[in-house]
C-alpha positions in Angstrom: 50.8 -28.5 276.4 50.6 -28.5 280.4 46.9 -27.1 281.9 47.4 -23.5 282.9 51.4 -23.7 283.1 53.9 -20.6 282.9 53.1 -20.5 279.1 49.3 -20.4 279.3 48.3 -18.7 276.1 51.7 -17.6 275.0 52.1 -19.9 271.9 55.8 -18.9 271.0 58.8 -17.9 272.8 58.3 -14.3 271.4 55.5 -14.2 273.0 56.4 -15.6 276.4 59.6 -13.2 276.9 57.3 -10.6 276.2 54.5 -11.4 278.8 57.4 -12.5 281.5 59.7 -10.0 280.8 57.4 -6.9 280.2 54.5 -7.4 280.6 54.1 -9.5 284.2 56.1 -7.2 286.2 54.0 -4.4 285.6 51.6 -3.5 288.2 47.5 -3.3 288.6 45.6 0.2 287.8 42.4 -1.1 288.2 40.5 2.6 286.7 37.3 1.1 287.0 35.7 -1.3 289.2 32.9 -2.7 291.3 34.5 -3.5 294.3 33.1 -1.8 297.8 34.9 0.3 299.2 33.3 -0.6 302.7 35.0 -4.0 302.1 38.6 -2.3 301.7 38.0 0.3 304.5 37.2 -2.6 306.6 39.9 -4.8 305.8 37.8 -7.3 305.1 38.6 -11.2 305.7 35.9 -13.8 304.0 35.1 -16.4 306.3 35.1 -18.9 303.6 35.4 -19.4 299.9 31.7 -18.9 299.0 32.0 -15.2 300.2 34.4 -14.2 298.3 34.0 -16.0 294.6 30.2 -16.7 294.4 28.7 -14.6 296.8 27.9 -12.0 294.0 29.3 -13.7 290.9 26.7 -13.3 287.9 29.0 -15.0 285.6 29.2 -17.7 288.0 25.5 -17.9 288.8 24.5 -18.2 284.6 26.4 -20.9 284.3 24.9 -22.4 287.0 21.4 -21.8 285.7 22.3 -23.2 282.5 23.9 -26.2 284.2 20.1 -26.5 285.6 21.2 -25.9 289.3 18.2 -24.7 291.2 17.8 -21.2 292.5 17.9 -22.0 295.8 21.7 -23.0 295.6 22.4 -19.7 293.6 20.9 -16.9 295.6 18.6 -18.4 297.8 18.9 -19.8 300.9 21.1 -23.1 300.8 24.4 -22.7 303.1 27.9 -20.9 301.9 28.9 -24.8 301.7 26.0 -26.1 299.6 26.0 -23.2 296.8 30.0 -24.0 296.6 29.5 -27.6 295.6 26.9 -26.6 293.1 29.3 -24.3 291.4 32.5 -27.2 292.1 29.3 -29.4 290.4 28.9 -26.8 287.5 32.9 -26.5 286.5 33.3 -29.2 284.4 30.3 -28.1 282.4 31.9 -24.9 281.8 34.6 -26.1 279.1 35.3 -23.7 276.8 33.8 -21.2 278.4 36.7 -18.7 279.8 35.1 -19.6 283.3 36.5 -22.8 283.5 39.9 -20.9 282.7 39.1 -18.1 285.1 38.5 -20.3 288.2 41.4 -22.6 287.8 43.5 -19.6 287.4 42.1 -18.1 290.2 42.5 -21.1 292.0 46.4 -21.0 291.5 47.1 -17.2 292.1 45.2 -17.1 294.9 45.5 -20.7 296.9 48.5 -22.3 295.2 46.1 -24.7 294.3 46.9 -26.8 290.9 43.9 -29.4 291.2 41.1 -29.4 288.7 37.4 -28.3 290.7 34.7 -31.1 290.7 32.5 -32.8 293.1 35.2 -35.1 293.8 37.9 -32.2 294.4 35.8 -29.6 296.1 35.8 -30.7 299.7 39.8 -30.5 299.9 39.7 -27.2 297.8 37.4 -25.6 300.1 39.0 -26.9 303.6 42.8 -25.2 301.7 41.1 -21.9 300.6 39.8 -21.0 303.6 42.9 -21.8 305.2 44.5 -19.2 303.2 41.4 -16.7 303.3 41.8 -16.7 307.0 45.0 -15.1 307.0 44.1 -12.8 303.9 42.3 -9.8 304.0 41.2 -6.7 301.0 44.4 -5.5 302.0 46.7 -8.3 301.3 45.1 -9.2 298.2 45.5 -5.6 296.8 49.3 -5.6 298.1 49.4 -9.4 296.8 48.6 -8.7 293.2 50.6 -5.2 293.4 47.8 -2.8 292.6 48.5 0.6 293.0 45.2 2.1 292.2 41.6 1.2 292.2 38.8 3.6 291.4 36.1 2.2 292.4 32.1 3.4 291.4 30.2 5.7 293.5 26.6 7.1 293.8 26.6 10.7 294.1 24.2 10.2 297.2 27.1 8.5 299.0 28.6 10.2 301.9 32.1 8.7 300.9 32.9 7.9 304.9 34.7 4.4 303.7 37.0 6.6 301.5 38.1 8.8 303.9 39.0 6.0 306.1 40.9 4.4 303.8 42.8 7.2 302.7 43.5 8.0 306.4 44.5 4.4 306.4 48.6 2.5 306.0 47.2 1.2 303.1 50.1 0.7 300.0 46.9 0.7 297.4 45.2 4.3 296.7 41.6 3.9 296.3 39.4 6.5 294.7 36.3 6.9 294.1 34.9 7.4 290.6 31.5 9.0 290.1 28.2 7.1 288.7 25.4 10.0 288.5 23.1 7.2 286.7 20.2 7.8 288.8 20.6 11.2 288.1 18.8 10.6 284.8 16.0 8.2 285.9 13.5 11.0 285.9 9.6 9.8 286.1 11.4 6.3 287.3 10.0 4.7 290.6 12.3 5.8 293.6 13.4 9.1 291.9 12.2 11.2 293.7 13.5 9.6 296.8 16.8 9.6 295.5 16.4 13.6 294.9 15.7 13.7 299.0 19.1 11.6 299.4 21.0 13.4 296.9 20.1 17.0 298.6 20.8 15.7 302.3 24.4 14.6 300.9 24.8 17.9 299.0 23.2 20.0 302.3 20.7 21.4 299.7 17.0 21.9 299.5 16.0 20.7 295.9 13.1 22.6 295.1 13.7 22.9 290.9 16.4 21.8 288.4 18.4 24.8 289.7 18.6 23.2 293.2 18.8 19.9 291.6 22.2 20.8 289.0 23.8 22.9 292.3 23.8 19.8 294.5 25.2 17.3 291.9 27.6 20.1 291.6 28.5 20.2 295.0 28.9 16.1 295.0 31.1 16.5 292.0 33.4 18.8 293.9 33.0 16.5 297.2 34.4 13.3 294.9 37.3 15.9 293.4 38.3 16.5 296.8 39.0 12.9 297.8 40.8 12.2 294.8 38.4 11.4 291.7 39.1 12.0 288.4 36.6 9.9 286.5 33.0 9.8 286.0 30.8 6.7 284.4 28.0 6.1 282.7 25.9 2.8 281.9 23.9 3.3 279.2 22.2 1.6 276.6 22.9 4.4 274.2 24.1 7.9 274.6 21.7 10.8 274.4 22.2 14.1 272.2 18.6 15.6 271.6 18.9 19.1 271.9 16.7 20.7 274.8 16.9 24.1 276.7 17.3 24.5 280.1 14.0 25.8 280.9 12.2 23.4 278.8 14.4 20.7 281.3 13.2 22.8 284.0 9.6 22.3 283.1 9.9 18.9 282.4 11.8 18.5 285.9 9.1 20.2 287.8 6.4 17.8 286.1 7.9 14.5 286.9 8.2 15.9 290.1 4.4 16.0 290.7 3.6 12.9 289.9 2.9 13.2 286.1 3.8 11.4 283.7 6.2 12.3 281.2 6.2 11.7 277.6 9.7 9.5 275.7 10.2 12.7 273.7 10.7 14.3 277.4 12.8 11.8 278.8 15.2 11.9 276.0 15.6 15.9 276.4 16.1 15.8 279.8 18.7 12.7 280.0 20.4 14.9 276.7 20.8 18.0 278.7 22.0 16.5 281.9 24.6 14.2 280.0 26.2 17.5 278.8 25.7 18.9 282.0 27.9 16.2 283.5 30.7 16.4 281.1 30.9 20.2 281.6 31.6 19.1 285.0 34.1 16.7 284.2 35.7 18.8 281.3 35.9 22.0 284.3 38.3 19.4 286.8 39.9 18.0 283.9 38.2 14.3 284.6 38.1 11.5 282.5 34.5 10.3 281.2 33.6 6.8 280.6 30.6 5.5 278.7 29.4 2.0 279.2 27.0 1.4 276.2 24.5 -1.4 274.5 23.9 -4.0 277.4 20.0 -4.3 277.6 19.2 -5.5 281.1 17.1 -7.5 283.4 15.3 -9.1 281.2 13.7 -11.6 282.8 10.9 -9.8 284.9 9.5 -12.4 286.5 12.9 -13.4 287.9 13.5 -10.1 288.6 10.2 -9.9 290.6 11.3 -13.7 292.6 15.2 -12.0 293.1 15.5 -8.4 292.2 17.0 -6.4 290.1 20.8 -6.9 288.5 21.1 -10.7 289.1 22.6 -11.9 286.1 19.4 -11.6 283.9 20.9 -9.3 281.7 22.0 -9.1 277.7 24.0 -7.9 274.7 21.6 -5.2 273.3 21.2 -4.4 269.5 20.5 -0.6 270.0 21.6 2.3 267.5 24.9 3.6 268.7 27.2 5.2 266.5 24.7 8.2 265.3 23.7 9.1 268.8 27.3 8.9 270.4 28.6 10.5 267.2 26.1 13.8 268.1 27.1 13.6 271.8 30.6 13.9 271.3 29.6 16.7 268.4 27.4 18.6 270.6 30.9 18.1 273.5 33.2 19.8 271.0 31.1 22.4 270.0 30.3 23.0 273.6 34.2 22.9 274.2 33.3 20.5 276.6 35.0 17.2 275.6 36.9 16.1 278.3 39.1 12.7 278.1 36.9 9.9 277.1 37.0 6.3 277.4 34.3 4.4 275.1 32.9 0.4 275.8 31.0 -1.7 274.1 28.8 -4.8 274.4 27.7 -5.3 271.7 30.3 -7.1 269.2 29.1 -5.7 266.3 29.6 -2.5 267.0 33.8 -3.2 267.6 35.2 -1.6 264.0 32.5 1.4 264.7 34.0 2.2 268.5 37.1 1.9 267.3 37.0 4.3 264.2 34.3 7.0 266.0 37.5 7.6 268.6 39.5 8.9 265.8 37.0 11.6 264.8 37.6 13.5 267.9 41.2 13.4 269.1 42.7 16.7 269.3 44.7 18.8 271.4 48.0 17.7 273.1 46.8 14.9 274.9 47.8 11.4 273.0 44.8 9.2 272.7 42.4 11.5 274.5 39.0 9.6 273.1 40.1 5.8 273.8 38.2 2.9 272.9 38.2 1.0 275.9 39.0 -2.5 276.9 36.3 -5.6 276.2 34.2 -5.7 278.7 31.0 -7.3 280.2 30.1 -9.8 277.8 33.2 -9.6 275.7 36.2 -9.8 278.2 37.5 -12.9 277.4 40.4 -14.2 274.5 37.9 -13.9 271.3 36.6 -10.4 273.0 40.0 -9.0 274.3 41.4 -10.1 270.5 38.9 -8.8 268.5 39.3 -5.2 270.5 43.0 -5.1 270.2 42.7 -5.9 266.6 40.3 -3.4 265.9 42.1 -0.5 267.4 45.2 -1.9 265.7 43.8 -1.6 262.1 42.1 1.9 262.6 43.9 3.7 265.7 46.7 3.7 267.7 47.2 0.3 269.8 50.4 1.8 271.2 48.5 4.5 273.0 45.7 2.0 274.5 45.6 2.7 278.4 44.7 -1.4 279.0 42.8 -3.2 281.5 40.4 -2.8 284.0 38.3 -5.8 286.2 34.9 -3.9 286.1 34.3 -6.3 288.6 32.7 -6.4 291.9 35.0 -9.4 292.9 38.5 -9.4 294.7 39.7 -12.7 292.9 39.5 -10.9 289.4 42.9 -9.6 289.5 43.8 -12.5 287.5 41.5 -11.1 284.6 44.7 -8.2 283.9 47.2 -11.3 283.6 44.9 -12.9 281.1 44.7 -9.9 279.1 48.3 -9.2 279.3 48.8 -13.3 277.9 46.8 -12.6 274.8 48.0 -9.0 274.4 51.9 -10.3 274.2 50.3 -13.5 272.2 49.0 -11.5 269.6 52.2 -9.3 269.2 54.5 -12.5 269.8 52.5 -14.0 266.3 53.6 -10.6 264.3 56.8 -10.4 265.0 57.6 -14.3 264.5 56.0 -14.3 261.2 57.6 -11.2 260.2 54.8 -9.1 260.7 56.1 -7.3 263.4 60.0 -6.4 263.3 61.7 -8.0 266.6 63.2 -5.0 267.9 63.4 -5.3 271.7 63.8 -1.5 272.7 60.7 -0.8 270.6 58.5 -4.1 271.9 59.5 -3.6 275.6 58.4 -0.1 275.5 55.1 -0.9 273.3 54.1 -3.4 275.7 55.0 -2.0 279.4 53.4 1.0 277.9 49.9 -1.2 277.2 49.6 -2.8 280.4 50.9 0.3 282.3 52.4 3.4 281.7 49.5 4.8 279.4 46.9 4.9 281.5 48.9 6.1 284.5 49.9 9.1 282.2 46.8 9.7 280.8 44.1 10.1 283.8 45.7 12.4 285.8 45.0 10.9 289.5 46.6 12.8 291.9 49.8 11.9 292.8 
């Protein structure tokens, strides 16, 4: 079979009418994602293909390591041109690896470009990009790949100026913000305690206890409801469900505060009160909570030290998880605090446990309202994506999956939601032709536009 042709990963015409008929002419909600909003506000044009796909590509830059490409070309100072031809240098070394698929089907959404990248090809496939790039801003990428909503991921510090201008804006794509309070938990951390001085400039409050503290993420909460969010995020690498008072937090707040050290036993508490804290918030505006658990990262200190922090240094983490998200959503329901939830994990091992822990806590009239959320980070790619779908198949209910997201900080993933889309209709295409499945169109159409669209527009509630 053809490289990357109309049929890539659809192995039987089930499976292709599905995808082309269905599936393909659904368009983008991109619920969570990297991308900065200053870049969208700004319309954004990248002067040249570096910018845009390698500029801050961790995927991309590890397989450059691994390819033994020195730092210099990666992060470091070499020119846009230079760090290009060390990735076009680094493709054909990345077979089997869904980057050599990614960037050739980037290549052809995005350029019209059909050639394989290598040394040899790179000087022509840099000269055509940036032809195109020239001519293509955030805008008409967004428009290009029919996304109607991206939610991007905010601090609560930030003063949200890029989405008001963007919202004031003739953009066709709404973008929303989506709140991170991570640093919010990073008590006795360096740089806490100037966050706390950010975080009560934004709010307009003078944090002088955990009082002060709780009222001015409330306030930022209400600020993000105001312009349109409706989901919150965490990035953990386990959830947190120790039980802990408020004024033993308090206490605890006030020490860190000073300068002293707190104890692990401490930490945990604290963290474990303001993670129900936050999802009484989002359970009050009727937000959506997601959890991104098990990646353990930067790793590699003395890198981090030469780079910084959140380079591409990071792993798949082995940590506990079922027993401590298991008491967190416990300790939400008893609290009648369990807002919608969307679960991830990195961790492979932990697949069958996500995907039966969701069914322990659905309830209500809201269809699916714990999901088990799509593969991401480490496992977003066929075997990942497969092994998630088939999970929730066995022990939940695939039909009421809310799909996709980048969870990217690139504008040339949009490709990723057509590569989930291929093995989704692949997978179901293999049922039905081996009988598995029965081939009932009405039923198929709906299950799959439904997937890959409908579902998760129903079921977060974004403003209209």
């Amino acid at each position: 079979m053809p490289f990357l042709d109309d049929n890539f990963l659809l192995s039987n015409d089930i499976a292709r009418r599905l995808y082309h008929d269905y599936a393909e002419p659904q368009p983008i909600l991109d619920y969570h994602c990297h991308l900065p909003a200053k870049d969208i506000a700004e319309n954004r044009r990248f002067a040249n293909l570096f910018e845009i796909w390698l500029e801050g590509d961790h995927y991309k830059w590890r397989a450059m390591r691994a390819n033994g490409v020195p730092e210099k070309y990666i992060t470091g100072d070499a020119s846009p041109y230079e760090k290009f031809l060390a990735w076009a240098r680094t493709v054909p070394y990345t077979l089997r690896n869904p980057l050599y698929q990614w960037t050739h089907l980037e290549l052809q959404r995005y350029f019209e470009i059909n050639e394989l990248l290598d040394e040899s090809t790179a000087p022509e496939i840099w000269k055509r990009a940036n032809a195109v790039l020239a001519e293509l801003g955030t805008h008409g990428i967004l428009e290009k790949f029919r996304v109607q909503i991206v939610c991007t991921t905010d601090d609560p510090t930030d003063n949200l100026q890029f989405h008001r201008a963007i919202a004031k804006s003739n953009l066709k794509t709404r973008v929303l913000p989506a709140f991170r309070p991570d640093k919010a938990l990073g008590i006795g951390a360096p740089g806490f305690e100037n966050w706390i001085q950010e975080l009560g400039t934004a709010a307009n409050v003078d944090i002088r206890n955990l009082n002060g503290f709780l009222d001015a993420l409330g306030k930022r909460h209400d600020d993000f409801h105001a312009l349109g969010c409706r989901l919150s995020d965490h990035g953990l690498d386990h959830c947190f469900a120790t039980p802990s008072s408020q004024n033993e937090c308090a206490a605890i707040f006030d020490k860190a505060r000073i300068a002293q050290r707190i104890s692990e036993e401490q930490r945990t508490k604290f963290v474990s009160f303001m993670m129900l804290f936050f999802a009484q918030l989002d359970a009050e505006k009727g937000w959506t909570k997601q959890l991104h658990l098990g990646a353990l990262r930067n790793v590699n200190s003395a890198a981090r030290e030469r780079i910084g922090p959140d380079t591409g240094y990071d792993t798949v983490g082995d940590f506990p998880q079922i027993r401590p998200l298991a008491a967190y959503l416990d300790l939400l329901a008893r609290e009648n605090a369990l807002p919608r939830m969307i679960l991830y994990n990195v961790n492979p091992a932990d697949t069958f446990s996500f995907a039966t822990l969701t069914g322990c806590y659905q309830e209500g009239d809201q269809p699916g309202k714990i999901q088990y959320g799509s593969a991401w980070w480490f496992l977003d790619q066929k075997e990942g994506i497969s092994a998630q779908i088939n999970a929730l198949s066995n022990v939940g209910l695939l039909s009421r999956f809310i799909g996709m997201v980048t969870d990217s900080r690139s504008f040339m993933s949009y490709p990723r939601h057509e590569y989930f889309r291929r093995v989704l209709c692949d997978l179901v295409g293999r049922d039905v032709a081996s009988g598995e499945l029965p081939q009932d169109e009405s039923l198929l159409r709906r299950f799959i536009e439904d997937i890959c669209y409908r579902n998760a527009q129903a079921y977060l509630h974004l403003p209209a």
